[in-house]
Structures are given as C-alpha cells and as structure tokens.
N, C-alpha and C positions, 0 to 999 in steps of 0.2 A: 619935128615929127617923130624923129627917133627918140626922145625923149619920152611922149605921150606913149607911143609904143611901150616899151618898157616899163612905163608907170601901169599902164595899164595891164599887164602882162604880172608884175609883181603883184597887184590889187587882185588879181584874179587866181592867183596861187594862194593870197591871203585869205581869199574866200572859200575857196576850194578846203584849207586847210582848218578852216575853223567848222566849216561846214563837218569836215568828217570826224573833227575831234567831237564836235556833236550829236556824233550821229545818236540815235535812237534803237533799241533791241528790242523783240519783244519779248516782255518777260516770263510767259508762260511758255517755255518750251512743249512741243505735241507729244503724246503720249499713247500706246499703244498698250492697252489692257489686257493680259488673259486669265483667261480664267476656265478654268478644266472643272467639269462637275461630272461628280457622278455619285448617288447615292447620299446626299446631302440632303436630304427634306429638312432636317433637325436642324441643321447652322445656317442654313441660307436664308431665313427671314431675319436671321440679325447680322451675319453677314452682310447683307444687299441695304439696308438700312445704314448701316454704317458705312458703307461701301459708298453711298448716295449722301451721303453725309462729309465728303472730305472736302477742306476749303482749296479744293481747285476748278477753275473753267472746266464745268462739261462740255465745250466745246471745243477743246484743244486735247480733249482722250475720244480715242477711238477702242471702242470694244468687242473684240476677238474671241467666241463661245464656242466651246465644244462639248455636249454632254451624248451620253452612251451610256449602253446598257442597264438604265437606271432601272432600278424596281422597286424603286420606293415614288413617293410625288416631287423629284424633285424635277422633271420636266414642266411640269404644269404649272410649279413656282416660278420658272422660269420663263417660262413663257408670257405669264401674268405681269411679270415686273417687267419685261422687255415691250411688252404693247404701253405698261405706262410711262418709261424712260424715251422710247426712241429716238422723241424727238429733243431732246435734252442734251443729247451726246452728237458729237461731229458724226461718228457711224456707228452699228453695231454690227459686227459680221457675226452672223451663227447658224449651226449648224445642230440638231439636237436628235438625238432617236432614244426610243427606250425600250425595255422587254418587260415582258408579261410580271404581274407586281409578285413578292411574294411576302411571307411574311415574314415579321422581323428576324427573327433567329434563323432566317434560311438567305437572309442579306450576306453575299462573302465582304471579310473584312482583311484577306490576307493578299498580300502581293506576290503573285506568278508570276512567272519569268516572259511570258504573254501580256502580262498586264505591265509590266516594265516598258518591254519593246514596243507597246503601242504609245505609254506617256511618252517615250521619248520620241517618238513620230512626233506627234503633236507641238510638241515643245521645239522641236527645231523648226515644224512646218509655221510657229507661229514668232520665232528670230528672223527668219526669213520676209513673212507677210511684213514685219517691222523694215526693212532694208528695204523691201522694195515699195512701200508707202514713204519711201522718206521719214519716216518717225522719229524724231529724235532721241526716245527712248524706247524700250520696252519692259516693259512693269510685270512678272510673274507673281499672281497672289492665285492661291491656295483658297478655297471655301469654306476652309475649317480656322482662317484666320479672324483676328476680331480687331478692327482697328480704332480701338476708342480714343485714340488722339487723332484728331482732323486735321492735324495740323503735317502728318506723315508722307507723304506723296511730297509735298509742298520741301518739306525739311531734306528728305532725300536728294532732292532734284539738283538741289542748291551746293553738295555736296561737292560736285565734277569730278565723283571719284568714276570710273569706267564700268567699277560692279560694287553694286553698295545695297545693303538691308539696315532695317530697323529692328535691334535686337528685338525678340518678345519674348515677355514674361509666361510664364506655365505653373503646376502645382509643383515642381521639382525643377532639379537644376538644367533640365532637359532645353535648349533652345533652339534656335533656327540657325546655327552657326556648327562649325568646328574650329578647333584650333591645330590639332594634329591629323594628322592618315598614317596609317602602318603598311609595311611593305604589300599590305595586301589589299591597300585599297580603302579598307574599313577606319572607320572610328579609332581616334587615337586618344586616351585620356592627355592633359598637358598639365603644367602649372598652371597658365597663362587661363584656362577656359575658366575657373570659378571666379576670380578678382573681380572678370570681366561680364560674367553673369549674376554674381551679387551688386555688383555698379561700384564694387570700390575704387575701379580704375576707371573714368568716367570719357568719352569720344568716343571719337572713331577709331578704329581697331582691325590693322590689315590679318586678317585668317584665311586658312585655304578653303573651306568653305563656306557659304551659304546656302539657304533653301527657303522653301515656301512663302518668302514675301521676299523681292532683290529685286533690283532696277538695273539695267544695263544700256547705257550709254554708246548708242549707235554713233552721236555725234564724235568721239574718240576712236583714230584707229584701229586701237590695240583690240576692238568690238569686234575686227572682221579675222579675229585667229579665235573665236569663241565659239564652239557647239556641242550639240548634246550628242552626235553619233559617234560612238566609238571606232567606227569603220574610217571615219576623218582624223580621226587622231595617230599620227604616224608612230606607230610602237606601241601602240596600249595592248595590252591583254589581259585586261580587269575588268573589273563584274558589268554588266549589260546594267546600266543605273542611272540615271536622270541627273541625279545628284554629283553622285562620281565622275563619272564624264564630263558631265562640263566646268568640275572643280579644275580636272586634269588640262583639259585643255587651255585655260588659263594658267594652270600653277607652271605648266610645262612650257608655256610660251610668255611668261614673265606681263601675264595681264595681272595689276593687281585687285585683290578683293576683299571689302573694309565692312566689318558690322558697326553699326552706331549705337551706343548706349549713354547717352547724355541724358538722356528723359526716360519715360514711358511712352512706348508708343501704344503699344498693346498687346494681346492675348494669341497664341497657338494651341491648338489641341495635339495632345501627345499619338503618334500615331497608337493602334492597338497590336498587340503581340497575341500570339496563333490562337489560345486559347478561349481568350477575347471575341464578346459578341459585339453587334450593333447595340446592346444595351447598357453596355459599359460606357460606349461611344455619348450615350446619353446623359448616363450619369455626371462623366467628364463634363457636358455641355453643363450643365445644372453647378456644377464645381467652379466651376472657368466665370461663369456668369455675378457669382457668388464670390470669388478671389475679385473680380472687376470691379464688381458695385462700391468696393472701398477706395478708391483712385478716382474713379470715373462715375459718371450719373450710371443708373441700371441702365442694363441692356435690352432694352423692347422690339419687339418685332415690327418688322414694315408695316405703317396701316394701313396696305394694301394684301399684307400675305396673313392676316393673324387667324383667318380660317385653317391655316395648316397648325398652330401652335394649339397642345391641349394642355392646361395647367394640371400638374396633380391634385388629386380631391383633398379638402383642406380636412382633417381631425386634428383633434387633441392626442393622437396616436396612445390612446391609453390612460391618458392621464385626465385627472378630472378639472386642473385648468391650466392653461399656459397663461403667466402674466408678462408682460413688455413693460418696463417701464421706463418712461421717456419725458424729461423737461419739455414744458409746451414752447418754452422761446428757441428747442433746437428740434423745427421741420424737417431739418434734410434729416436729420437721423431718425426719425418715427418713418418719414419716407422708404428711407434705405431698409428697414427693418419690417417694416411694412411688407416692404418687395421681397424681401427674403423670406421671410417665411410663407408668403403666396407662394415662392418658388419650393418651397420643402415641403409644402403642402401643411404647415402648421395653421391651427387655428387656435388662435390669441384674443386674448384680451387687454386693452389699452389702459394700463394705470397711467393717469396724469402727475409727478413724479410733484414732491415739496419741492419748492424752489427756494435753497436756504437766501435769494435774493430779496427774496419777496417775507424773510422772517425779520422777528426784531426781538430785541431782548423783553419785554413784556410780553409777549406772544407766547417765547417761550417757555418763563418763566412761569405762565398759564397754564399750561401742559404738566408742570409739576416736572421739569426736567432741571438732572443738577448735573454738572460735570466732575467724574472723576477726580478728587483732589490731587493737584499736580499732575495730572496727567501731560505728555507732552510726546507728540507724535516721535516714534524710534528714530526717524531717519531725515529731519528737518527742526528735530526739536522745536516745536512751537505748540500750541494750544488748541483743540478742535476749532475749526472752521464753521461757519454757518452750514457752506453748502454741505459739510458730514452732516451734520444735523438734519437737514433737508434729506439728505440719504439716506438717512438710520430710518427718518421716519416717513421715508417713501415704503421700503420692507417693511417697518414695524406693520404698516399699514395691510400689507399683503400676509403677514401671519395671521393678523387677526381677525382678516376677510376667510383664509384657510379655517381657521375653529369656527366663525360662524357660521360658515357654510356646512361645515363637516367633509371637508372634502380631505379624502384619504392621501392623497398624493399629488401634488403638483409642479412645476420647472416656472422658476424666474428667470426671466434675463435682464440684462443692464441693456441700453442702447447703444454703447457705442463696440460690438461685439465682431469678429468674423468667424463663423464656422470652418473646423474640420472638415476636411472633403468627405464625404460619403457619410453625411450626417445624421439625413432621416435612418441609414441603412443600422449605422453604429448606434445609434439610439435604441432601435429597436433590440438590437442585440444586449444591451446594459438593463434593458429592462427584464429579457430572457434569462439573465445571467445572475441577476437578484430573486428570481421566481425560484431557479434550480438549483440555489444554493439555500431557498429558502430565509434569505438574511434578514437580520434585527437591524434595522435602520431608525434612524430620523433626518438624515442632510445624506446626499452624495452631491460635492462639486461636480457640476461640468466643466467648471472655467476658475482659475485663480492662478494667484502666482506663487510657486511652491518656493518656501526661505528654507525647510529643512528637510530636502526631499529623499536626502540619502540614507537618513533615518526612515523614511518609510517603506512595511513590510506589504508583501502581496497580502491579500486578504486570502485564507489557507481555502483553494482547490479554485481558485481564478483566477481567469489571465487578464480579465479589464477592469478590477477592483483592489484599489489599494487604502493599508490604516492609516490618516491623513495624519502628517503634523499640520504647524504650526503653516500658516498660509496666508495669504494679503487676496484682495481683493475679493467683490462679489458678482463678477460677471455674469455668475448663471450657475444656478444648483436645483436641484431637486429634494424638494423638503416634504415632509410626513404630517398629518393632521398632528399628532406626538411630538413631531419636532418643534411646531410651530407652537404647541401648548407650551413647551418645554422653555421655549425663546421668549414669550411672554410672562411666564413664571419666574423669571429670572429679574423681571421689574429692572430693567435697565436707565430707566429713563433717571432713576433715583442715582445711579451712578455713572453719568453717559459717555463712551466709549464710541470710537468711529466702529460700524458695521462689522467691516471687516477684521476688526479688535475682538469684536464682542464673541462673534461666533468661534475662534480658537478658542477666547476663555471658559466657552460653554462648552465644548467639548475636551476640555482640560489636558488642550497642550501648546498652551500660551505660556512664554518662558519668563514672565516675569508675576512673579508670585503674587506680590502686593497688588496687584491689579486683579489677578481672582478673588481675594479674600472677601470683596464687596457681593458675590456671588458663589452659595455655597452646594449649592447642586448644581453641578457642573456633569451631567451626563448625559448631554447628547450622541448619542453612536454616528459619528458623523464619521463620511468615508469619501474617496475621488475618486473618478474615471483614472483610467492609465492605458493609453496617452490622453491629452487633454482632448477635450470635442470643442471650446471655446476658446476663444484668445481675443485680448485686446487689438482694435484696427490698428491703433497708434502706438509707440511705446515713450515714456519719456523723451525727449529731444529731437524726436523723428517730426518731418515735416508731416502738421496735420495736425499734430497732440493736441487735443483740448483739455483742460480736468476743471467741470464747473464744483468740483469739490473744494481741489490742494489751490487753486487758484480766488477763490470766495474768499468773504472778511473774516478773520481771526474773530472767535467769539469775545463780545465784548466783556472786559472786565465786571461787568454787574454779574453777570452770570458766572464766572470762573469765580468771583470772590464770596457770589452765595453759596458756590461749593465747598471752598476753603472755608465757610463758619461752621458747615455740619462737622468740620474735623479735618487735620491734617492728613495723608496718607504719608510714610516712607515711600521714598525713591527706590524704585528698581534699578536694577544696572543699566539698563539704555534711558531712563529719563533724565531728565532734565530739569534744573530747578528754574520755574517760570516765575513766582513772588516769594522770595523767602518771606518774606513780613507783610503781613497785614497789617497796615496802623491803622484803618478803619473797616470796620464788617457794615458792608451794607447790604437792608435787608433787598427781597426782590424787589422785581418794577412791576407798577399795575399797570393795566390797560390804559389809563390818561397818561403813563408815563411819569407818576406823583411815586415814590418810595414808599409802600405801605408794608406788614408784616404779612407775608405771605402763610398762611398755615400749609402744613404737609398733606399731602395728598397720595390716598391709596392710591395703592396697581389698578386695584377694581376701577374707580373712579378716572385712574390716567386712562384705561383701556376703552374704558365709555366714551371718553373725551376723542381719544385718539379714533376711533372707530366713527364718531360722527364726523370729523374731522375730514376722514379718509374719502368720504363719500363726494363729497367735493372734487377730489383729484382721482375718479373714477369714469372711466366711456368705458360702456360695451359695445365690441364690435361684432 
C-alpha cells in the first residue's frame, strides 16, 4: 500500500512538473495607447491610418484620448475615426473639447510654460490609468508620428527592455532620442548620437533619452520609479518638461532606456521653432511623405477621413511641359512618381521610356545608330549597354517632341528620383532667379552627379546658379526649345554615347577630347541648380538599387563592329581598349536578321524615324 502511495505521489509530481514546463503564455501582451492631440487636422488622417494599420490584436490595446483647445478640425477627425474603430479595440477612453476655429496663421505653434505643465498632467495621469488597468505596457505616440513599418508595436514589445522606442527617421539628423544632457538639463551634442542615427551602428542602443514614440514596460519593477512630475523627483530643479522629467527620473534611479535602430520603423515631424507658422508645419508634412514613399508604399489618408485632405492644384508651374519618364515593366516607380508629383502639385506628362530589353541589334541598326568607336564606359570599362541605348533614346525622343511642339521651356525627370524638401517652393525660386538675372540658357540640371564640382564657379550675381562641369547622370534638368535643337543637331545617333556622356560633350566640358571631336558645335549654355533639388532614391550598393541601364546586355558585337568600320577612334585617358582588331567588318543586320549593306542615314531622316517611333512610347495624362 505504501508502495502505491508513493508511486502515485511521484507520478503526480511527474505530472505536475511536465504540465508547468508546458505551460502556455499569451503572446500578445495588453497595451495601453495614448495619444495627446491637439491642432493636428494635417497628420491625423495618415497618422490614424497607419495607426490602424500595425500588425497587432486590436483587442489586447486599449486607447487613452485626450484632445483640447483645438482650432483647427482635428476633433471632428476624431471623433469620426473613433465611432468607426470602437468596436475594434478592447476600450477607447476619451475625452475631447475644442475652441472657436481660427485661421491658419493665428494656430500657436510655440510651447508655454502652461502648455508644458498641462502635457505633463496628462502624461502622468495616463502612466497612472496604465497601473491601475493592469496594462502591461504603456505606449506614448505623438500624432505628428508616421509609423510605416507595421511591424513596430509588435518588434518593441518583444524587446523586454523597461523603456524602449523605435528610432525615426526625419529630413536632418534630428531624432526621437538623445544621447547626452548638460548640467542643465538640455540637449547635449555626443559622439555616440550620429553612428547611431545614420544606422552605422545598428540595435538597440541604451541613451538617456527618449520621446514621442517609447513603450514602458509596467510589467518590470524598475516602471514604478518612473514619472513625469517633477515635484516626485527627490532633488530636481530643472526645467518643467515632459521629456526632461521623465528622462531624469529614470536616469537618476538607474531605470534603463534603449532606442532601436535595426530597421526602419518610421517618420517624426521636427517640432517648429518661434518663428515658425502652421504652414511650415505643412510643408514638413508634404517633405516627410515624400522622404517615406522611397522606403515604404505612399502615404494615404484614412478612407474614412479623406474629406479633411486637399491636394495642391496640379500646374505645370510655368513651364510648358513636365515629362516623367518611366519603363512600363517598372509600376511601382510610375506609381511612386505619380504620387509625387499629385503631392507637389505637378502636372506631367507620362513618356512610356524604350526598354533597351525590348531592342535588338537590327532594330537598331534601323535607326541609323553607330556607336562611338572604342568607346568604353570611364568607370566599368565595358561597351554601351542596350538599356543606354533605350535611355539615349527615351530623351532623344523628348527633345524632339520639345522642337515639335515649340515649346519654350520644359523639366524631365527620370523615375527613379527623390526630391529636395521644399521643392515646389525652390523651383519656383530658380525660375525667379533666371528671369532676374535675365540668363542665356539651354539645359539647367536639377539632378546629377557632380565628378568635377570644385571646379565650378557661381554663376556672377547668384546664389542658386552654378557653371556646370563635367557631370553623370540624367535625373532631371530643364531644357530650352534651343537646347533641344542644339541636342539634335549634334546627330548623335551617328556616334552614340550614353546620355549622360553626351550632354557634357555638348556643353564642352567632357575631359576626354577624342570623344568630342565627332561633335563639333559644342555650345550648349548648360548650368545646375546649387544645392541640388534631385537625387537618386538609391545609390550604388544600397539596399534597393536597381540600374535597368548598367545592368542590361552589353551591345552586341554587330553593332560595335559597324562602328569600328566607319573608322578607328584614339583612346582617351580613361578608355579602354575593347577590340583592338577587327579580322572581320561586318556590315549591319536587317530586319529578318540576314547581313545586308546598310546605306547611311541622314539626322533629317533619323529624327523622322525617331519621332514616329517616339509616339509609340507616349500617354497623355
């Protein structure tokens, strides 16, 4: 009997013990939301969208609203979204009032020592609501935050640090962190804070502060030595601050506090300095939206709130076309581009771009195109690609739509581009700036990548105009009905050159001689923005890069070697010898692909060709 006892008393401790090793968690820890508004009509429809968009249980956050003194719509936005989430979320507690509207430029955008002491009310009265709901956490986000990874809430949680944010990115180095405080409380420049906000140093990252997006971890003791009043903190005598305060209270009671920067989470808005209206406030949004859509899908407003959203009215802002031009096999970038210039209020026109994929060596050989003899790219040494090809004559195709039309002035872009902040504004101003100086133009870059920049001089009596040298790429410029004559008078196709070759040798400061000499009016007045207004999304080696150029097939030998029969060229100093010998000249390829002798073919006759051609790879939009 005593046996059985025992047997069964061990069996039952076996069960017991296996039972708890297996026990089960659950894995969405509860979450307590707050969110403080006031005076946000402008961020809160892509705020609350993205906001509703993070991959966690709406049933396990609970959301905690306070808004005041609005005089703008952002109660009504609020209010709207909250009758359609309510039942989505485990609670929503809120409380809202606003005051009489006023108008934009009579919105305050500066922080009173009133307007301090009441966020810090708030912000402790909602650490508190978090403690005594049991909350596991408590989540402070900001309405001026943008959270385009869904995946952030989720990645924090997971974290188990006690005070933890997700770096965000901004137009400057400005972030939601610090790394230092001075004996006074304030902002401390460090080593430590750029590595960490350029992402060379990549994790999590113990700093003394944090702000407008951090999670605080109720479930960890060291939670209950954490607040926001200064009047709790034994010793303080520094500034009445939201931020300060509860850094201190932590740093002083050895709570630790870690920013994450392993990924992208996403976007802050910089706060505004005194001067500073609600208009700049806007602008920034239009900036922020614009920096995001290169990383992340654009940012759309809830389609519940898109009655509060008014898109800028779309022009040509002066100019008599804007062209886009965009491979049809890459959507997302006509998309992205698309959305961007909605957002800048541009109106464009969609050239359908050559796809050197879709070329072939009789095709081109059709066109009366010869390449360069020996030419070979500076800095890969190898031999034009299709896809240049396909890009020479996506533009070629835009100059000659320019002389047909007559049209005096217009801006290309490439598709794969990000804007300068304040873009429509500096646009406007470079056109101002050519009117008042009166200048003899044909090209100004908006976008390239400058190889001899130290060589160039302001342009005499302007600060946003400089004498361009020698420059790569064609992101985006602004060409003259003049210029465009000038680009097709130069009959390139007879000696073909990538694009972005072509246009230094026409404006005669391409540094390798022997490649001008095929081209002997060479006087384009060609000039660049300074600073640039365009830049590549991607750069070489950066996650993302695409080049359906430097990446396409090496033009086939038939066509390099019909170049090499009109004649050798000498090598410049950066070329490269690609065939020294020719043992056999062969002539072009016809259209069945049969060897026949191709005759030469006028500019006149290429530019007709190329021009019906063009119409093809043309949508008005």
């Amino acid at each position: 009997m005593k046996t059985s006892i025992w047997e069964f008393a061990v069996g039952l401790c076996v069960f017991l013990f296996a039972s708890c090793t297996q026990a089960t968690f659950r894995d969405d820890p509860t979450v307590l939301v707050t969110l403080l508004v006031r005076n946000k009509a402008h961020t809160l429809p892509y705020f609350l969208k993205l906001f509703e968009e993070l991959d966690y249980p709406k049933n396990r956050l609970t959301l905690w609203i306070k808004s005041d003194q609005n005089q703008d719509q952002s109660l009504q936005i609020m209010n709207k979204w909250i009758a359609s989430v309510e039942n989505s979320y485990h609670h929503i507690y809120h409380e809202m009032t606003s005051s009489p509207s006023v108008a934009d430029d009579k919105i305050p955008t500066n922080w009173t020592q009133e307007r301090f002491k009441h966020i810090i009310s708030l912000r402790e009265e909602a650490l508190n609501k978090g403690r005594e709901l049991w909350a596991d956490f408590v989540w402070f986000v900001d309405c001026d935050v943008f959270l385009t990874n869904n995946q952030t809430l989720k990645t924090m949680v997971n974290t188990n640090y006690p005070v933890v944010a997700p770096m965000l990115d901004t137009l400057s180095l400005y972030s939601n962190y610090w790394c230092g405080m001075g004996l006074d409380y304030y902002y401390r420049r460090t080593d430590e804070y750029k590595p960490i906000r350029e992402r060379e140093n990549k994790g999590c990252h113990r700093v003394i502060v944090v702000h407008s997006c951090f999670l605080v971890d109720l479930r960890q003791v060291e939670s209950k030595r954490l607040t926001f009043r200064p009047e709790n903190i034994n010793g303080y005598n520094g500034p009445h601050d939201d931020v300060i305060t509860f850094a201190i209270s932590g740093y002083w009671t050895d709570v630790p506090v870690y920013i994450c920067n392993q990924i992208k989470f996403g976007y802050l808005m910089a706060p505004l300095d005194e001067s500073q209206t609600i208009q700049d406030d806007y602008a920034q949004l239009t900036n922020i939206m614009l920096e995001a859509s290169v990383d992340f899908p654009p940012m759309t407003a809830h389609q519940q709130l898109t009655e509060y959203v008014t898109p800028p009215a779309k022009s040509t802002h002066g100019f008599d076309e804007i062209f886009l031009i965009n491979l049809e096999r890459r959507p997302e970038r006509r998309a992205r581009m698309e959305w961007s210039m909605n957002q800048l209020g541009l109106k464009h026109k969609l050239i359908n771009a050559v796809d050197g994929k879709s070329l072939n060596d009789s095709y081109v050989a059709s066109l009366g195109i010869r390449m360069l003899p020996n030419f070979a790219d500076p800095y890969h040494h190898r031999a034009m690609t299709m896809g240049e090809i396909g890009c020479f004559l996506s533009h070629y195709a835009i100059w000659q739509e320019i002389v047909d039309r007559q049209l005096a002035a217009s801006i290309v872009f490439e598709d794969d581009i990000r804007f300068e902040i304040n873009f429509a504004r500096k646009l406007a101003d470079l056109v101002s700036e050519v009117e008042r100086l009166q200048l003899d133009w044909d090209l100004i870059y908006l976008g390239r990548k400058r190889l001899k920049h130290e060589n160039e001089t302001w342009v005499e009596g302007s600060e946003l105009l400089v004498n361009v040298e020698y420059s790569y790429w064609t992101l985006s410029y602004i060409l003259s009905k003049r210029g465009a004559e000038k680009l097709l008078k130069g009959e390139p196709f007879g000696h073909l050159v990538p694009v972005d070759e072509y246009l230094p040798i026409m404006f005669d400061r391409h540094p390798e001689s022997r490649w001008k000499e095929p081209f002997p009016n060479r006087d384009l007045k060609a000039y660049s923005v300074a600073p640039l207004m365009v830049y590549p999304t991607h750069y070489t080696g950066e996650a993302g890069y695409i080049s359906d150029t430097e990446s396409s097939e090496i033009v086939p030998d038939i066509i390099k070697n019909a170049a090499a029969k009109e004649g050798k060229a000498d090598k410049g100093s950066k070329e490269v010898e690609i065939e020294d010998k020719i043992k056999v000249e062969l002539p072009a390829m016809g259209e069945t692909g049969a060897l026949v002798d191709a005759p030469s073919t006028s500019a006149a006759t290429q530019r007709e060709e190329i021009a019906a051609i063009s119409k093809e790879f043309h949508v008005e939009l």
